[in-house]
Backbone as a chain_set.jsonl record, in Angstrom:
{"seq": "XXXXXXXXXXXXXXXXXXXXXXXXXXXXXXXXXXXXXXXXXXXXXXXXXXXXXXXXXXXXXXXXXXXXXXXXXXXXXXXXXXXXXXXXXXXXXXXXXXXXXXXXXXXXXXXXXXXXXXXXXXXX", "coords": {"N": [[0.819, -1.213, 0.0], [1.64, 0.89, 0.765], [2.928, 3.9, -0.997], [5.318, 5.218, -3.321], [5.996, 8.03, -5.412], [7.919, 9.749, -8.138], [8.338, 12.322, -9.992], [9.289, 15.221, -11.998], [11.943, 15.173, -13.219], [14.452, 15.689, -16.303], [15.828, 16.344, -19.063], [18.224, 18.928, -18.595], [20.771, 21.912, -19.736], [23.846, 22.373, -18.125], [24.323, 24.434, -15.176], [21.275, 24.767, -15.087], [18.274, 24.462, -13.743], [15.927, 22.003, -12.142], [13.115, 20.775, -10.86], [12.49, 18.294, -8.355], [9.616, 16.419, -7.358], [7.919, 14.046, -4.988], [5.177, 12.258, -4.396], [3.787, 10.976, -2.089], [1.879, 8.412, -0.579], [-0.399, 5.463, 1.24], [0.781, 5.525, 3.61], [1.251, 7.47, 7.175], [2.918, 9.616, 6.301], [3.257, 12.259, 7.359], [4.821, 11.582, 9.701], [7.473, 10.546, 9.247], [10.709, 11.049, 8.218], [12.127, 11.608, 5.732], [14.408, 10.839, 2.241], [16.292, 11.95, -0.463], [18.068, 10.263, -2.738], [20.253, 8.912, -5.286], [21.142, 7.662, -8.096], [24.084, 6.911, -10.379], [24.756, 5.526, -13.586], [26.264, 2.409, -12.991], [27.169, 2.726, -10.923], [27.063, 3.164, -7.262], [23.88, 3.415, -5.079], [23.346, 6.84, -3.812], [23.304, 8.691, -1.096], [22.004, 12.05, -1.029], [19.544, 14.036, -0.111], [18.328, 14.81, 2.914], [15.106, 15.074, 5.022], [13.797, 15.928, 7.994], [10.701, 14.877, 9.683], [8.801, 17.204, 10.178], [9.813, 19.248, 8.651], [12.044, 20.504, 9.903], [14.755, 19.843, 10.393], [16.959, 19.567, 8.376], [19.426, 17.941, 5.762], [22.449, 17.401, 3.906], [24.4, 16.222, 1.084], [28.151, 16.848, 0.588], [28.232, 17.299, -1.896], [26.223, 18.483, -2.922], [25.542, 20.591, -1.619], [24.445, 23.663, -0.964], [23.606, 24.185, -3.559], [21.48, 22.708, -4.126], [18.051, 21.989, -2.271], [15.835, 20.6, -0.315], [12.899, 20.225, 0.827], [9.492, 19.651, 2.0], [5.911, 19.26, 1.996], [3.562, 18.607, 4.145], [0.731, 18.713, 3.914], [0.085, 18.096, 1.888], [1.119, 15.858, 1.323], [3.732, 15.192, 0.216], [6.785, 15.499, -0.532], [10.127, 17.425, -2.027], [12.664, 18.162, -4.141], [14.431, 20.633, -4.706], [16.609, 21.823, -7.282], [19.165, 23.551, -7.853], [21.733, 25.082, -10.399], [23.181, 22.919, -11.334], [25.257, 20.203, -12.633], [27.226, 18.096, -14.654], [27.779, 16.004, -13.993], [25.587, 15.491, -11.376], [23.956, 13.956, -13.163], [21.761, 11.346, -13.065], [19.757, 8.854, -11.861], [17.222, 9.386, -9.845], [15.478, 9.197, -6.61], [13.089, 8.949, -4.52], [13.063, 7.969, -0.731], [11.273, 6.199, 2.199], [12.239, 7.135, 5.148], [13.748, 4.473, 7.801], [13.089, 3.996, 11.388], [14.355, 6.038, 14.116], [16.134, 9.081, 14.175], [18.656, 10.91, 12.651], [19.677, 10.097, 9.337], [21.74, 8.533, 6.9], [22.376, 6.718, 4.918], [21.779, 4.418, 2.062], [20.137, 1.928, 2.89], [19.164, 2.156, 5.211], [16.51, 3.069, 4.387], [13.156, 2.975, 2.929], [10.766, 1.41, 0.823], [11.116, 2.449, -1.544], [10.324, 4.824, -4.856], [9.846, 4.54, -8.615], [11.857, 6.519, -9.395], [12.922, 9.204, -10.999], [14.964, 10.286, -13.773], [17.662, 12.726, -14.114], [19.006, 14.462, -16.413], [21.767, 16.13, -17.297], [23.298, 18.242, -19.665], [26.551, 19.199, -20.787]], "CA": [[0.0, 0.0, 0.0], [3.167, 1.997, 0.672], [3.94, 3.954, -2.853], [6.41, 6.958, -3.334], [6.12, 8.226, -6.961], [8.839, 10.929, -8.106], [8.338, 13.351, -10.981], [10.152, 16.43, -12.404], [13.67, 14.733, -13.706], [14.45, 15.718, -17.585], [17.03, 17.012, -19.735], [18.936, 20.805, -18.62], [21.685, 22.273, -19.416], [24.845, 22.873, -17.144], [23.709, 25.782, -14.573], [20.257, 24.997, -15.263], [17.58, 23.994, -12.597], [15.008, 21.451, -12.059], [12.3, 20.602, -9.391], [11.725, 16.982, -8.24], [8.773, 15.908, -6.574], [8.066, 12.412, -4.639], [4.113, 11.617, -3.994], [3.577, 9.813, -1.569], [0.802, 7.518, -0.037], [-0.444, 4.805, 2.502], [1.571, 5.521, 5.572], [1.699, 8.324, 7.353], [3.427, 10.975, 5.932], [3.963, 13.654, 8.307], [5.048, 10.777, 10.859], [8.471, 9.899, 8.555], [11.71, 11.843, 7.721], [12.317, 11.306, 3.501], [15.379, 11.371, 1.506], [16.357, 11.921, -1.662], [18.768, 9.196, -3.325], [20.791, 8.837, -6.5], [22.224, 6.569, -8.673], [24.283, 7.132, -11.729], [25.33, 4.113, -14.123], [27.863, 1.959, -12.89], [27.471, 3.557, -9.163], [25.775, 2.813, -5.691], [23.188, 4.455, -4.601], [24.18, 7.586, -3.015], [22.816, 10.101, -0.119], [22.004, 13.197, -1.362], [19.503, 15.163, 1.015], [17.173, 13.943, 4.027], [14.346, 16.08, 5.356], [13.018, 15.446, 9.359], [9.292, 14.375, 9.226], [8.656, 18.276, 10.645], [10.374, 19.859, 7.878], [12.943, 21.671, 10.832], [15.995, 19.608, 10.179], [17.638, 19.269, 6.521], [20.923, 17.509, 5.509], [22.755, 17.517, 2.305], [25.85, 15.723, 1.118], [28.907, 17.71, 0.617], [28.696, 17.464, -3.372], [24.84, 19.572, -3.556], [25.094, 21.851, -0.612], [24.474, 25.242, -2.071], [22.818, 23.912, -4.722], [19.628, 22.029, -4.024], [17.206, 22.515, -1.264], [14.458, 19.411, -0.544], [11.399, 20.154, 1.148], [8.358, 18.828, 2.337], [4.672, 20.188, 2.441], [3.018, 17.468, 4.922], [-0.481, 18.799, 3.658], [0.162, 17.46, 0.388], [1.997, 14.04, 0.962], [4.938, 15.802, -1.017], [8.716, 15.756, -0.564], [10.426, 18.523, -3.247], [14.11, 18.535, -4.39], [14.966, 21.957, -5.918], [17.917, 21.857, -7.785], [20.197, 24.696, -8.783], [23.468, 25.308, -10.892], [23.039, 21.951, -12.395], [26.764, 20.019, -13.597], [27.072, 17.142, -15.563], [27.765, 15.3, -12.704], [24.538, 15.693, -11.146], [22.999, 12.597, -13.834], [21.917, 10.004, -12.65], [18.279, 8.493, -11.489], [16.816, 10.561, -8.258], [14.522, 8.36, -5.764], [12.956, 9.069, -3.054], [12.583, 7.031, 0.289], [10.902, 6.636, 3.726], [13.533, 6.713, 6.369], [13.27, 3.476, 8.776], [13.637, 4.057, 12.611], [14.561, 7.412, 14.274], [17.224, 9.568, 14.065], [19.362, 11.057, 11.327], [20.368, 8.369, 8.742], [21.744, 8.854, 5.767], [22.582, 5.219, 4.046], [19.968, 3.946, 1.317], [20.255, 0.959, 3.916], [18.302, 2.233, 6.334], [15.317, 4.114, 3.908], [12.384, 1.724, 2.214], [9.568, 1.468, 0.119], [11.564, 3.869, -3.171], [9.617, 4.822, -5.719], [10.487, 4.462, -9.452], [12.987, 6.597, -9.852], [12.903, 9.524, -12.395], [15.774, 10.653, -14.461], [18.168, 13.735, -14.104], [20.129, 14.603, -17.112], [22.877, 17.482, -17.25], [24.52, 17.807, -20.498], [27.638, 20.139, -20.809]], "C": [[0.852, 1.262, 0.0], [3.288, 2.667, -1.168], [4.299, 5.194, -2.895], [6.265, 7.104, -5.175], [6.753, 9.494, -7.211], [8.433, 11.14, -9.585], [9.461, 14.592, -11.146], [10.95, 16.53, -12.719], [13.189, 15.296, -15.238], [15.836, 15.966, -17.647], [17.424, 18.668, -19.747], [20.566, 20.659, -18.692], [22.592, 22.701, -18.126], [24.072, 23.905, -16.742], [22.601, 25.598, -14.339], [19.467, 24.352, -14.25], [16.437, 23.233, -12.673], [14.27, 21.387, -10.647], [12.02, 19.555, -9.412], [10.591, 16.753, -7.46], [8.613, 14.898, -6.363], [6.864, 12.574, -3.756], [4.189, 10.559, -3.292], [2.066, 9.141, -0.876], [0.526, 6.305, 0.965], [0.468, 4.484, 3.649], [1.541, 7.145, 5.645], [2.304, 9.683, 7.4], [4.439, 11.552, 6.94], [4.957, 12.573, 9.831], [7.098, 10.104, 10.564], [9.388, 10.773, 8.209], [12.158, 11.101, 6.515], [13.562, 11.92, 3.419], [15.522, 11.362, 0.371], [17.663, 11.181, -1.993], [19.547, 9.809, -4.723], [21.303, 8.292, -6.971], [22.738, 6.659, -9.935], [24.829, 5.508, -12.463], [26.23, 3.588, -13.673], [27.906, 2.331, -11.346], [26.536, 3.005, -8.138], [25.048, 4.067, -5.9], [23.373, 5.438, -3.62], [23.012, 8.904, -2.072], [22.678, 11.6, -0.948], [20.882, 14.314, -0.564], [18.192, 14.137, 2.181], [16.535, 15.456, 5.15], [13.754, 15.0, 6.681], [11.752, 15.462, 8.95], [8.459, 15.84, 9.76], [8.852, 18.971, 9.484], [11.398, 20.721, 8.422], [14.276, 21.239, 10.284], [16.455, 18.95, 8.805], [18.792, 19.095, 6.909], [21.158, 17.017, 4.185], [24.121, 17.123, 2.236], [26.515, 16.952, 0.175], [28.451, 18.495, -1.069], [27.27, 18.405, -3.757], [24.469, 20.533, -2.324], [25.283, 23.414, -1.133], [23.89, 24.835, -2.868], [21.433, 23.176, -4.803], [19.258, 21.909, -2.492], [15.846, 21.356, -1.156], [13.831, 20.353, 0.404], [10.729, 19.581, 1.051], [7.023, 19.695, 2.178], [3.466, 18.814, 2.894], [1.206, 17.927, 4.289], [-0.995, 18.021, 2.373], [1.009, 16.22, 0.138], [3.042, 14.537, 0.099], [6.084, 15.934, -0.831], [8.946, 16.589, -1.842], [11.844, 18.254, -2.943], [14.341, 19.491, -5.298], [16.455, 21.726, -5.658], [18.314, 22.696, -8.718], [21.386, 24.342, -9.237], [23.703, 23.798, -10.891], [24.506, 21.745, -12.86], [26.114, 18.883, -13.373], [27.123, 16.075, -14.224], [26.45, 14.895, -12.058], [24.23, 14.541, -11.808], [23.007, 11.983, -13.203], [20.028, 9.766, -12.368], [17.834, 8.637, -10.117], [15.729, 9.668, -8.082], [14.169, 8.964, -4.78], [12.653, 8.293, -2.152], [12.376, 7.398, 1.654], [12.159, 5.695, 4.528], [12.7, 5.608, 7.768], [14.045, 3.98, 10.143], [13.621, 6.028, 13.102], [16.018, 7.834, 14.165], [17.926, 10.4, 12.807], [20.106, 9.905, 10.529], [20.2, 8.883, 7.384], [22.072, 7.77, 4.38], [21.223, 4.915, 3.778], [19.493, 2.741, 1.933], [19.301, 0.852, 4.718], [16.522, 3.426, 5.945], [14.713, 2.57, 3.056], [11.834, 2.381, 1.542], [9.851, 2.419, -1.203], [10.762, 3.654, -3.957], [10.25, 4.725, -6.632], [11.669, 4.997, -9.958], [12.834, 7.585, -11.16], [14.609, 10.622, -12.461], [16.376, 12.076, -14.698], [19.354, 14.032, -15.552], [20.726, 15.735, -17.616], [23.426, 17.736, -18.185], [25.007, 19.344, -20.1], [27.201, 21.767, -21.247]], "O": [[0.727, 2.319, -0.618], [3.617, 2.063, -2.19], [3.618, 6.15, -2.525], [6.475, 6.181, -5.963], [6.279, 10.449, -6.596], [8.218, 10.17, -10.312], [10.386, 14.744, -10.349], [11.385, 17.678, -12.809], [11.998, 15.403, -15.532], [16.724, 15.886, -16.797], [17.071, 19.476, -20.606], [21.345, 19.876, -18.147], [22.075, 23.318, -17.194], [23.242, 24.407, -17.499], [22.302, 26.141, -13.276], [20.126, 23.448, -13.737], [15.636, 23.795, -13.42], [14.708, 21.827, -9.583], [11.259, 19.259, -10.333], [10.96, 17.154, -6.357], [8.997, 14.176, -7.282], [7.04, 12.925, -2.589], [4.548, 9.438, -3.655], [1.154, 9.968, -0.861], [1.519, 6.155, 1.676], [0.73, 3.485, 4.319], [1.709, 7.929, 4.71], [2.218, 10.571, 8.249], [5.633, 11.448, 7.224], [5.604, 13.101, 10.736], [7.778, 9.474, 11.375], [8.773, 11.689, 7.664], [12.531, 9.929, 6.569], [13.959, 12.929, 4.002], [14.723, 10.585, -0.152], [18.565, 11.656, -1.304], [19.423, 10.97, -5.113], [22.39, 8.108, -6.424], [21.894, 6.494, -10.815], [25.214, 4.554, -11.786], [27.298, 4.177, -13.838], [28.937, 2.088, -10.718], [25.428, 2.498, -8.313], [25.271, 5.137, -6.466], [23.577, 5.012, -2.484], [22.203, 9.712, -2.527], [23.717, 12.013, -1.463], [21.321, 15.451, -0.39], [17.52, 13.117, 2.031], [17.128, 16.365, 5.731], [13.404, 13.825, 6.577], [11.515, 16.02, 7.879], [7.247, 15.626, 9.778], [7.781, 19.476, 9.148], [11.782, 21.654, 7.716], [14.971, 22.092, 9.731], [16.168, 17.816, 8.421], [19.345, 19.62, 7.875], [20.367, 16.395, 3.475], [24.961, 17.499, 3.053], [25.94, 17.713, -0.603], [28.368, 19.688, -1.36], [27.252, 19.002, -4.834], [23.387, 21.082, -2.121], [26.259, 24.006, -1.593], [23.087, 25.763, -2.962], [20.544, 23.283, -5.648], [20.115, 21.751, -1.623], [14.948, 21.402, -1.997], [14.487, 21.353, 0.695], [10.799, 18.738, 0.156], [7.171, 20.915, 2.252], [2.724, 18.233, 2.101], [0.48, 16.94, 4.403], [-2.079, 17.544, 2.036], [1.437, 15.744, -0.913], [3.022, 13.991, -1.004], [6.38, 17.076, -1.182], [8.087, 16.528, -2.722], [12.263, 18.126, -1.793], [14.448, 19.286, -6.508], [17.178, 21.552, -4.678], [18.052, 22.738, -9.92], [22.084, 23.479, -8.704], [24.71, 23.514, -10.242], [25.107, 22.685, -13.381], [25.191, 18.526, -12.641], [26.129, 15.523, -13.751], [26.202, 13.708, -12.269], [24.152, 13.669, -10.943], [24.007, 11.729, -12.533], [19.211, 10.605, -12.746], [18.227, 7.815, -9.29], [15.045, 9.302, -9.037], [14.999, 9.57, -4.102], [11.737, 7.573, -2.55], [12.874, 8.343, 2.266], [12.661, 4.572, 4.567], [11.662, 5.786, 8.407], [15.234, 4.301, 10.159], [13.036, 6.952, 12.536], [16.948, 7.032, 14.079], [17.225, 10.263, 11.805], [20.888, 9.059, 10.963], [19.235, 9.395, 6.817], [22.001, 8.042, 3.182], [20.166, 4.964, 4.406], [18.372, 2.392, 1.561], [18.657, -0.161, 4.99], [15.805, 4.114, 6.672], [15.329, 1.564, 2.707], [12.007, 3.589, 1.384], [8.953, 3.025, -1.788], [10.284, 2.525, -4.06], [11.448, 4.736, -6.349], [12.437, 4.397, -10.71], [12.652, 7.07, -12.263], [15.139, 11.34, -11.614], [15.71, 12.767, -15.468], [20.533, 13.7, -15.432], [20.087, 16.354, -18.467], [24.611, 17.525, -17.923], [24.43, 20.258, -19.51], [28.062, 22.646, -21.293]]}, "num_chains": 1, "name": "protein.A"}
């Protein structure tokens, strides 16, 4: 019954900015701290930001601080990843997941139920 569904990945240029969104449904919501994921070809899945189930406490790995901003709006079952100043780097396939347990946790280890998975692509 659990289902996370992410939107808003495409194709921008370097610099350029997108907005992800990650619907979610049967659990909870507001009761869960969400992160946002990433995986490029060939790579693990990697940390990239985690929002408290409040929306008070945000964390962002080294490589998109300054540059993208998640959010939540608990009224709307909605996690958001705004993403600025866009490099090639950046590609890869953006997930979102519900964080298991309490605490801060940033391994895809300890997050479930990901949704499909939509597509970031950066060219030069």
């Amino acid at each position: 019954q659990v289902q996370l569904v992410e939107s808003g990945g495409g194709l921008v240029q370097a610099g350029g900015s997108l907005r992800l969104s990650c619907a979610a449904s049967g659990f909870t919501f507001s009761s869960y701290a969400m992160g946002w994921f990433r995986q490029a070809p060939g790579k693990e899945r990697q940390f990239v930001a985690r929002i408290s189930s409040g929306g008070s406490v945000t964390d962002y790995a080294d490589s998109v601080k300054g540059r993208f901003v998640i959010s939540r709006d608990n009224a709307k079952n909605t996690v958001y990843l705004q993403m600025d100043s866009l490099k090639p780097e950046d590609t890869a396939v953006y997930y979102c997941g519900q964080q298991r347990g309490v605490g801060r946790k940033y391994s895809p280890n300890e997050y479930a139920c990901w949704g499909q998975g939509t597509q970031v692509t950066v060219s030069p």
